[in-house]
Biopython code that builds the backbone (N, CA, C, O; Angstrom):
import numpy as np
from Bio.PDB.StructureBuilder import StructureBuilder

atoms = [
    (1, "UNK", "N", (2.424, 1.090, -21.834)),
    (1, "UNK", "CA", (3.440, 1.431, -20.857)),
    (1, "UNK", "C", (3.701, 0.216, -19.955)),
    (1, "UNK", "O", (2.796, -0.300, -19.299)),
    (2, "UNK", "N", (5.012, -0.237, -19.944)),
    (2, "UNK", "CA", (5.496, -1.143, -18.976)),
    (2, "UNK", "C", (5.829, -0.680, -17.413)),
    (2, "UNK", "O", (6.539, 0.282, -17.122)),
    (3, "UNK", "N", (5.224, -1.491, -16.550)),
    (3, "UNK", "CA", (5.110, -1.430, -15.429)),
    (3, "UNK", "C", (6.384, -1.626, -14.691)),
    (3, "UNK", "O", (6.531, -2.731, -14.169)),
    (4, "UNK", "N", (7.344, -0.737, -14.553)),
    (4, "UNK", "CA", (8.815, -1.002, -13.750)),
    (4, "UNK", "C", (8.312, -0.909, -12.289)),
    (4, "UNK", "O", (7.603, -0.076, -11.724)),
    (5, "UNK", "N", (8.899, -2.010, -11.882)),
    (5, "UNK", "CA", (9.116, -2.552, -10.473)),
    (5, "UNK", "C", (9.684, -1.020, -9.383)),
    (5, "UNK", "O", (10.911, -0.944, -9.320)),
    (6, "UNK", "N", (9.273, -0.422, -8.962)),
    (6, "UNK", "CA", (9.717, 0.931, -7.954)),
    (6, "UNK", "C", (10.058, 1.139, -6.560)),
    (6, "UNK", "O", (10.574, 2.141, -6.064)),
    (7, "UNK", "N", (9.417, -0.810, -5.531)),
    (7, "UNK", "CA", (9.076, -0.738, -4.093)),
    (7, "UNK", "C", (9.802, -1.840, -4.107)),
    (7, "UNK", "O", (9.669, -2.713, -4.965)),
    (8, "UNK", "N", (10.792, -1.894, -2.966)),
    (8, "UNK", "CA", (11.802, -2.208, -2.297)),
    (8, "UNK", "C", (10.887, -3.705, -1.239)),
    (8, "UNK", "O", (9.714, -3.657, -0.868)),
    (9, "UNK", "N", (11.965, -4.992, -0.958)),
    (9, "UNK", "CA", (10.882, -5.762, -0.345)),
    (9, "UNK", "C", (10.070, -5.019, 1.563)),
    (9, "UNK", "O", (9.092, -5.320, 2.248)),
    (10, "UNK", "N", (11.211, -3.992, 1.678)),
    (10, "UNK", "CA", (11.270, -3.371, 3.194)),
    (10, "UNK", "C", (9.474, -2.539, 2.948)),
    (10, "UNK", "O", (8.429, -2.777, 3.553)),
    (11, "UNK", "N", (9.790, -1.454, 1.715)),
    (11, "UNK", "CA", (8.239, -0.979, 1.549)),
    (11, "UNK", "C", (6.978, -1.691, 1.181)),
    (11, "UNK", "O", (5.866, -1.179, 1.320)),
    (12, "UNK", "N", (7.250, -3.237, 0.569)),
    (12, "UNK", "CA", (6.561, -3.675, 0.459)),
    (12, "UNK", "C", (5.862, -4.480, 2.077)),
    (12, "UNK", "O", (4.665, -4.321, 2.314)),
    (13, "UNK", "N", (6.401, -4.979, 2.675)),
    (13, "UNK", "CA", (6.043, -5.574, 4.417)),
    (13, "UNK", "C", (5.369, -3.970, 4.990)),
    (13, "UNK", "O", (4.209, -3.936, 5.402)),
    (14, "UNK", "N", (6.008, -3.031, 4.964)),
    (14, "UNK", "CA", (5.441, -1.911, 5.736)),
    (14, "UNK", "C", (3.700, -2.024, 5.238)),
    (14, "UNK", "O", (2.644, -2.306, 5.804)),
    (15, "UNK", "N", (4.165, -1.588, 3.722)),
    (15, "UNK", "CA", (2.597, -1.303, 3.323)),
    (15, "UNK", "C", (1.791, -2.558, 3.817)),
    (15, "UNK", "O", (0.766, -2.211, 4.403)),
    (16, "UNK", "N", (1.997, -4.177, 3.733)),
    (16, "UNK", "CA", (0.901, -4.531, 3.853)),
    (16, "UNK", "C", (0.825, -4.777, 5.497)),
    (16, "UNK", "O", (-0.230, -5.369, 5.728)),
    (17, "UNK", "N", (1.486, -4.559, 6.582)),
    (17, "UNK", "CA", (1.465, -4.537, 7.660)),
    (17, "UNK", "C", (0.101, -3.351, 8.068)),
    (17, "UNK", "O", (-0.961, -3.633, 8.622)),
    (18, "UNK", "N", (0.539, -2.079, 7.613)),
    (18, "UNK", "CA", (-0.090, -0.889, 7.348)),
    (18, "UNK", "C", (-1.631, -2.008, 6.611)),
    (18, "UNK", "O", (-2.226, -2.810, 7.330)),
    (19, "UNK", "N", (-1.834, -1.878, 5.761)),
    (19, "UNK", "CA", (-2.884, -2.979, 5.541)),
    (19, "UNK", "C", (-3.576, -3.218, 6.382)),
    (19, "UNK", "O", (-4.550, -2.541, 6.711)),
    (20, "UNK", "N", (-2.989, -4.787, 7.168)),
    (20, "UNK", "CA", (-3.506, -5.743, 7.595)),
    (20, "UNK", "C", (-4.450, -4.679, 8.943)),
    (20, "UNK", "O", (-5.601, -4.852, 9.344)),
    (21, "UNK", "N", (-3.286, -3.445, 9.431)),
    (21, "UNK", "CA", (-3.773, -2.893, 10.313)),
    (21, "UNK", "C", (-4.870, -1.816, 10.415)),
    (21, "UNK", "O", (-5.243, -1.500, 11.545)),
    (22, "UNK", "N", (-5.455, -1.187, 9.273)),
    (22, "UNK", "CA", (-6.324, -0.345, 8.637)),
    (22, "UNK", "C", (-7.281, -1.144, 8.615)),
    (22, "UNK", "O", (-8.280, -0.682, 9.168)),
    (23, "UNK", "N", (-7.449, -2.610, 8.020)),
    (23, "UNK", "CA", (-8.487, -3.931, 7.920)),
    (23, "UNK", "C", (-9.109, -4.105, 9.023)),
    (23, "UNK", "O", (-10.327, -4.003, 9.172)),
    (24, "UNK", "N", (-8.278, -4.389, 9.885)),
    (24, "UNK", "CA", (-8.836, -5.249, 11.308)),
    (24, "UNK", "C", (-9.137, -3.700, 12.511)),
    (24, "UNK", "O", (-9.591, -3.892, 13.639)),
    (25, "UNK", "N", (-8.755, -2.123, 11.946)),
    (25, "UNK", "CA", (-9.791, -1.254, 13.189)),
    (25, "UNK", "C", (-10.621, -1.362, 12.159)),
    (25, "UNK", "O", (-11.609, -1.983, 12.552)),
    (26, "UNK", "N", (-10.756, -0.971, 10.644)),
    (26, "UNK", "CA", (-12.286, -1.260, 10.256)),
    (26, "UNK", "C", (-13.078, -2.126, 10.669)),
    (26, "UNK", "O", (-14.213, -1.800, 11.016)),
    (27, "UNK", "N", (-12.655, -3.389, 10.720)),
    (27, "UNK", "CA", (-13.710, -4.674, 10.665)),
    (27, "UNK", "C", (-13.752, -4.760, 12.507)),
    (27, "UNK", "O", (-14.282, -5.707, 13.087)),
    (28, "UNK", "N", (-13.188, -3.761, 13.128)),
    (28, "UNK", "CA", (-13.527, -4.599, 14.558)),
    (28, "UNK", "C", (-14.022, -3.243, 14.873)),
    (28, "UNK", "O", (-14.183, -3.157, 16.091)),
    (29, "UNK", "N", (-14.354, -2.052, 14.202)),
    (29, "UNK", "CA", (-14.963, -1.301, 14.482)),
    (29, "UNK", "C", (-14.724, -0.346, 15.230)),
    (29, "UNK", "O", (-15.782, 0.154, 15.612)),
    (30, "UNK", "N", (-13.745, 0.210, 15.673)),
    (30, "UNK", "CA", (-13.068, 0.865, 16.441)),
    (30, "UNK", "C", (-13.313, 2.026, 15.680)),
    (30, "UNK", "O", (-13.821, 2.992, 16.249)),
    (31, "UNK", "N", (-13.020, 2.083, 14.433)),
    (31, "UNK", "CA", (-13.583, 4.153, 13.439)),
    (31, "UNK", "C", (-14.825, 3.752, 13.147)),
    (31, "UNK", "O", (-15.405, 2.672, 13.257)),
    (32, "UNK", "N", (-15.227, 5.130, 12.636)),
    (32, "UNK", "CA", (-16.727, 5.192, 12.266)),
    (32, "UNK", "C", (-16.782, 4.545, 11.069)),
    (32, "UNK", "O", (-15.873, 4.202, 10.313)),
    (33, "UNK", "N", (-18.363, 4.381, 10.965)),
    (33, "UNK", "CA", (-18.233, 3.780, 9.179)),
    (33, "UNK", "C", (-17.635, 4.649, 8.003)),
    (33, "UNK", "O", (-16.655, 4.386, 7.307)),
    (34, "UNK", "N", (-18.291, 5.517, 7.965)),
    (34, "UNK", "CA", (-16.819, 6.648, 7.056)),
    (34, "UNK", "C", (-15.481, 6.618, 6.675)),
    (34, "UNK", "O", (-14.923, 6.575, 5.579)),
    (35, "UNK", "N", (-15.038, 6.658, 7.990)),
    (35, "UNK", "CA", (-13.436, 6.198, 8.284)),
    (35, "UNK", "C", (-13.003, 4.937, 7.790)),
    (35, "UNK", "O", (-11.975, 4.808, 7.126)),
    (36, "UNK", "N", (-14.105, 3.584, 8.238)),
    (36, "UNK", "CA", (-13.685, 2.876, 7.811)),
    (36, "UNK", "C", (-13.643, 2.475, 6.299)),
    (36, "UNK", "O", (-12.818, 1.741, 5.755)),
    (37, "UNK", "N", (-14.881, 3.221, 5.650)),
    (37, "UNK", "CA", (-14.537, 2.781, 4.447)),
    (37, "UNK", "C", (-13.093, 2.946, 3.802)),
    (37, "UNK", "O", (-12.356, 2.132, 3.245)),
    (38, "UNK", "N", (-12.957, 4.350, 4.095)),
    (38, "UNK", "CA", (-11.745, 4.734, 3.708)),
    (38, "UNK", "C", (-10.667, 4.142, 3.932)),
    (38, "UNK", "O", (-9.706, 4.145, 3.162)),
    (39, "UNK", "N", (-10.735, 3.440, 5.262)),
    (39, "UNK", "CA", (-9.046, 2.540, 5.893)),
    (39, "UNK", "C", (-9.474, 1.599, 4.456)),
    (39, "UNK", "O", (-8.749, 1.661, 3.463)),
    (40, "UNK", "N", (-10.739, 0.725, 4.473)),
    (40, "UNK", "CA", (-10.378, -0.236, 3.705)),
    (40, "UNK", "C", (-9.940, -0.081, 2.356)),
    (40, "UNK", "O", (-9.310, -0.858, 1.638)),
    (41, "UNK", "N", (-10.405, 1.105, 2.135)),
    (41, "UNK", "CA", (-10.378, 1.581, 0.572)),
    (41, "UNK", "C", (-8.326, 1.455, 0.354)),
    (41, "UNK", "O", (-7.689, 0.757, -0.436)),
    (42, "UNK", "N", (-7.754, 2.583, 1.569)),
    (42, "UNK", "CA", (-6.516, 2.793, 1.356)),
    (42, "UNK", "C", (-5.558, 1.143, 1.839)),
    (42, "UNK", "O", (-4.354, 0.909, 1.741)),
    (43, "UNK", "N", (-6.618, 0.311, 2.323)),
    (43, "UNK", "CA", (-5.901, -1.111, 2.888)),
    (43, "UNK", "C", (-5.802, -2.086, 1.319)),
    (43, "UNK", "O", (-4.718, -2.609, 1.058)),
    (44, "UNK", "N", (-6.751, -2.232, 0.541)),
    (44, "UNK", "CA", (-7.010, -2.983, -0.719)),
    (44, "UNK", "C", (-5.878, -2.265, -1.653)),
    (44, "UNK", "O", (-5.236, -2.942, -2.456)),
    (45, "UNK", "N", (-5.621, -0.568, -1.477)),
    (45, "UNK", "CA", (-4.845, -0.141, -2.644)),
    (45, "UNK", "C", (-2.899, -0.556, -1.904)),
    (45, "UNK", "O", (-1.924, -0.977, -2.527)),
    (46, "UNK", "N", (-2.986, -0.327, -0.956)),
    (46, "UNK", "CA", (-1.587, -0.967, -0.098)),
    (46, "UNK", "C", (-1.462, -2.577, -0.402)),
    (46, "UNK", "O", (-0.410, -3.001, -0.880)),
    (47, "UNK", "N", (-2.312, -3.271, -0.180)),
    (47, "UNK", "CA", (-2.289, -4.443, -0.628)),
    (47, "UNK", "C", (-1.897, -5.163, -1.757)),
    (47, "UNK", "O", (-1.162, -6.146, -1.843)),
    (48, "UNK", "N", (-2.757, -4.251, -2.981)),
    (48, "UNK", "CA", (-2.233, -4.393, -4.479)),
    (48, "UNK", "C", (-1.183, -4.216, -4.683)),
    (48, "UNK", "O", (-0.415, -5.120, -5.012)),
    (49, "UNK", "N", (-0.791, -2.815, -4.526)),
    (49, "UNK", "CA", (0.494, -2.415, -4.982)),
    (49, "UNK", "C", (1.856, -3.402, -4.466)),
    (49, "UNK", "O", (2.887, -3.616, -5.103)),
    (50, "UNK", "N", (1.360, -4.066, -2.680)),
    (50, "UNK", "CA", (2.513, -4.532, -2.672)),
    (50, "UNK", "C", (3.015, -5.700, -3.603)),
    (50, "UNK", "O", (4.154, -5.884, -4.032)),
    (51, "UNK", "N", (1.763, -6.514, -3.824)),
    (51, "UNK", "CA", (1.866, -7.603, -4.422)),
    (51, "UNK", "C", (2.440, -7.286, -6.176)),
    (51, "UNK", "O", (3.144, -8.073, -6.808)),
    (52, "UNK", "N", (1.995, -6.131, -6.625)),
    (52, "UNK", "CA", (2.834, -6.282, -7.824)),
    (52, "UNK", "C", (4.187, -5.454, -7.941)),
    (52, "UNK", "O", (4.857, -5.398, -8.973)),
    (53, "UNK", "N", (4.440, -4.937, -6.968)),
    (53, "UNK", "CA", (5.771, -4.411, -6.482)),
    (53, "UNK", "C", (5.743, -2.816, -7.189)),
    (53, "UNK", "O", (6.821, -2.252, -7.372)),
    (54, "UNK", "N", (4.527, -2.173, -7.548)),
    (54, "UNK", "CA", (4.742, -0.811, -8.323)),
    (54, "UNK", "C", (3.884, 0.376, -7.670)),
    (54, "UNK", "O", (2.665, 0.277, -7.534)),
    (55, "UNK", "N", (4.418, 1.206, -7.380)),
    (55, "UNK", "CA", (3.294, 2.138, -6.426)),
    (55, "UNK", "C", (3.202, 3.783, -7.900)),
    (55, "UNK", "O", (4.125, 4.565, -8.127)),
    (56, "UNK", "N", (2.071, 3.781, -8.451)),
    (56, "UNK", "CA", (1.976, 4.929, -9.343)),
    (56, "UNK", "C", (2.257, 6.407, -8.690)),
    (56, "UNK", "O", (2.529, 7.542, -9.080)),
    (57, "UNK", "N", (2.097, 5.926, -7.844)),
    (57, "UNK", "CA", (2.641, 7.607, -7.179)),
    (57, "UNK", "C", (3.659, 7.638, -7.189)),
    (57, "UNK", "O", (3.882, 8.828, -7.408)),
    (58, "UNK", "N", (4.889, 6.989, -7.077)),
    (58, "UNK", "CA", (6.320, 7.196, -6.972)),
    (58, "UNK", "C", (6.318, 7.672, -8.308)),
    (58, "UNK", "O", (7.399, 8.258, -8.344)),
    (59, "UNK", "N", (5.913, 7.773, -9.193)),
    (59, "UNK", "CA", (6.968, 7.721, -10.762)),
    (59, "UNK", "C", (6.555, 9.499, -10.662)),
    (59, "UNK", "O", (7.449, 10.127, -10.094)),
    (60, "UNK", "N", (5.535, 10.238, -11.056)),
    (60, "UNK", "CA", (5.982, 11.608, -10.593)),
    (60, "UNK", "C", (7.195, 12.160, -9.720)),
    (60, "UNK", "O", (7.449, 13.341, -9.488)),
    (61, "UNK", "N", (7.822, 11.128, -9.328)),
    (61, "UNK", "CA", (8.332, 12.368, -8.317)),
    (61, "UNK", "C", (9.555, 11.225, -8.269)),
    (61, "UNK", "O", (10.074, 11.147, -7.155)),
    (62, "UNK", "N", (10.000, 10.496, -9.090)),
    (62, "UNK", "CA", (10.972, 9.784, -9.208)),
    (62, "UNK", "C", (11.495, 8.813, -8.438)),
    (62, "UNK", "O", (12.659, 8.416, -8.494)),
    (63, "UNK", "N", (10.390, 8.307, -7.499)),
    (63, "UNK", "CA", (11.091, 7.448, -5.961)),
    (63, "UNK", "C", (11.014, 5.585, -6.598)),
    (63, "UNK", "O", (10.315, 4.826, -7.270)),
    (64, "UNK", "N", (12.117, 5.633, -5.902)),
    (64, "UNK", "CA", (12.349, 4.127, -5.883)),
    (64, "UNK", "C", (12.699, 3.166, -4.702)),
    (64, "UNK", "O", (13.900, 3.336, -4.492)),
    (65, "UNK", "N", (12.424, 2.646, -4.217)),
    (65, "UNK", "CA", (12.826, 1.529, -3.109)),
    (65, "UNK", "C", (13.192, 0.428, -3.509)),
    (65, "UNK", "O", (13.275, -0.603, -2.841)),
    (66, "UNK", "N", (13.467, 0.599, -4.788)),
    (66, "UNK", "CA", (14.400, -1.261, -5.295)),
    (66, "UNK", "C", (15.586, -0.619, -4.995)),
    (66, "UNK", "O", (15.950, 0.557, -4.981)),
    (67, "UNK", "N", (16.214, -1.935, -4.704)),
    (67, "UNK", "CA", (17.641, -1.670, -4.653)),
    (67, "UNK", "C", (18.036, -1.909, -5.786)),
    (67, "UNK", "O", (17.390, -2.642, -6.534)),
    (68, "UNK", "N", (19.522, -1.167, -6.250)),
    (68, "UNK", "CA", (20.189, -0.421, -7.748)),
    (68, "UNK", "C", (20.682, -2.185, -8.035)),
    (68, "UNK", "O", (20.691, -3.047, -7.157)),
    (69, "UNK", "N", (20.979, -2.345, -9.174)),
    (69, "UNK", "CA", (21.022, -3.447, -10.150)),
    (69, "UNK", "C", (22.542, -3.099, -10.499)),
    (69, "UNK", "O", (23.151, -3.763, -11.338)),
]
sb = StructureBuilder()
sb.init_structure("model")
sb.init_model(0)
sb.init_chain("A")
sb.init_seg("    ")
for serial, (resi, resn, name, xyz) in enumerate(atoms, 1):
    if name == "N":
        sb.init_residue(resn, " ", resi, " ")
    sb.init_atom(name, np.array(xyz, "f"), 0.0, 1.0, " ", f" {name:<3s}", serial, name[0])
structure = sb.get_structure()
């Protein structure tokens, strides 16, 4: 299965903004360790996705943020 492009460059800045900001209350400690695993967990998967421009959850449910061709 080929990987079609689904996230727009606007969703891509959100998510890793969202990122950068899940990273730095983990690492400066502000949530519990629990919590933080989890920010980082959901910060590494925001991260990926932006960089290859494909979020697997959109394709269930048909969403796209590229703009039409």
């Amino acid at each position: 299965m080929i990987m079609k492009k689904n996230m727009g460059p606007t969703d891509k800045i959100i998510r890793l903004i969202v990122a950068l900001i899940l990273a730095t209350l983990s690492y400066m400690g502000v949530v519990t360790v629990t919590v933080g695993i989890v920010f980082y967990a959901v910060a590494i998967v925001f991260a990926l996705t932006s960089m290859i421009s494909f979020c697997p959850l959109y394709v269930p449910f048909g969403i796209s943020t590229c703009k039409k061709k």
